[in-house]
N, C-alpha and C positions, 0 to 999 in steps of 0.2 A: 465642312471640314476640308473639303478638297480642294477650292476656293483658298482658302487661309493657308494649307500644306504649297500652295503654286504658288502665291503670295509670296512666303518663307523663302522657298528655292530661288525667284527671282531679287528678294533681297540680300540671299548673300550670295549669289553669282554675279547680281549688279554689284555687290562690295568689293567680292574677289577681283575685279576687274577696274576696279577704280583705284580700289588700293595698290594692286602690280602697275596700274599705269601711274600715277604716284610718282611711285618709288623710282622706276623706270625715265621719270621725268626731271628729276631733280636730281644736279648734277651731283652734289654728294653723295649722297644715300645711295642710287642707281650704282656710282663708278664702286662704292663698297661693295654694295650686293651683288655685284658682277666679280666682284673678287673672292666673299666668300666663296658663291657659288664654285668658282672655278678652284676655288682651294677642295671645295669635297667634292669635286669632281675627281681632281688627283687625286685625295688619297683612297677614295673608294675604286682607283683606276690600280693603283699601287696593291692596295688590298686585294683584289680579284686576280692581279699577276702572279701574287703568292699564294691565293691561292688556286690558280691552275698550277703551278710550278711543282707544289706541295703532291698534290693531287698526282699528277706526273709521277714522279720519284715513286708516290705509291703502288703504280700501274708497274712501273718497271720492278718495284722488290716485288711486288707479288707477282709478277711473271717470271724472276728470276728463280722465287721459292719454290716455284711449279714444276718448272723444268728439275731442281733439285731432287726435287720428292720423285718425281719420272724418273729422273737415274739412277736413284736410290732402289724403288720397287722393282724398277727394269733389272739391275743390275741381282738383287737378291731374290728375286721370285723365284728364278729358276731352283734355284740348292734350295729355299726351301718346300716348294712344291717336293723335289728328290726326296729331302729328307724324310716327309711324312707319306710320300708314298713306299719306301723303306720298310720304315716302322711299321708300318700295314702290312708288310707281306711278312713281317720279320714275327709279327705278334699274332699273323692268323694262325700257324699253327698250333699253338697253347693256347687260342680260344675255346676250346674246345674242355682242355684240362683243365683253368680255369674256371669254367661254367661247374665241373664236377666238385673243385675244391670250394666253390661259394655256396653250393647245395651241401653239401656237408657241414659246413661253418653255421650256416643256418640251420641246420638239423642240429647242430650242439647250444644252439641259441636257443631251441625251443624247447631241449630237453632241459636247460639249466632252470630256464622260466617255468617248468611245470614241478622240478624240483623246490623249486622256490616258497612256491605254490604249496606244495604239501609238507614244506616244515611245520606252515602253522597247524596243519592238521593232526 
């Protein structure tokens, strides 16, 4: 098998190379194939320009977007950090009051539930 697989590989590398010398020999076929070649050269040369180009433009909005959003947070963190530190001091003292009216509220919740409870009784 290994014999026959080397065999294989030197017949179509001896073909790959007879066939390009060929083609390469013969003044027609050669000056085309030298033309295609060099036409997808260009436009995969052309294509790659656009897209680094593409790519680019992207670099720069998302750096531009970045910097926006910094001077957006930058600008408004401060008043709202203020705000809710405010709120905090403004709500601590009825925490307190609060906690008594939700323990009540709840104590009327579970008298209603136990009235409930013994209608059917």
């Amino acid at each position: 098998m290994a014999k026959s697989s080397t065999y294989l590989c030197g017949v179509l590398i001896g073909g790959t190379i007879a066939g390009t010398a060929v083609l390469l020999s013969s003044p027609n076929s050669s000056q085309r194939f030298r033309e295609e070649i060099s036409l997808c050269k260009d436009v995969m040369i052309d294509n790659f320009q656009g897209l680094k180009r593409d790519l680019q433009e992207l670099v720069y909005i998302g750096e531009e977007l970045k910097e926006k959003a910094l001077s957006f947070i930058n600008d408004k963190l401060p008043d709202l950090v203020s705000r809710i530190k405010q709120f905090s001091e403004e709500i601590q003292p009825h925490l307190y009051e609060m906690k008594g009216y939700l323990l009540y509220l709840q104590q009327i919740v579970i008298d209603l539930k136990n009235r409930i409870q013994n209608w059917d009784k």
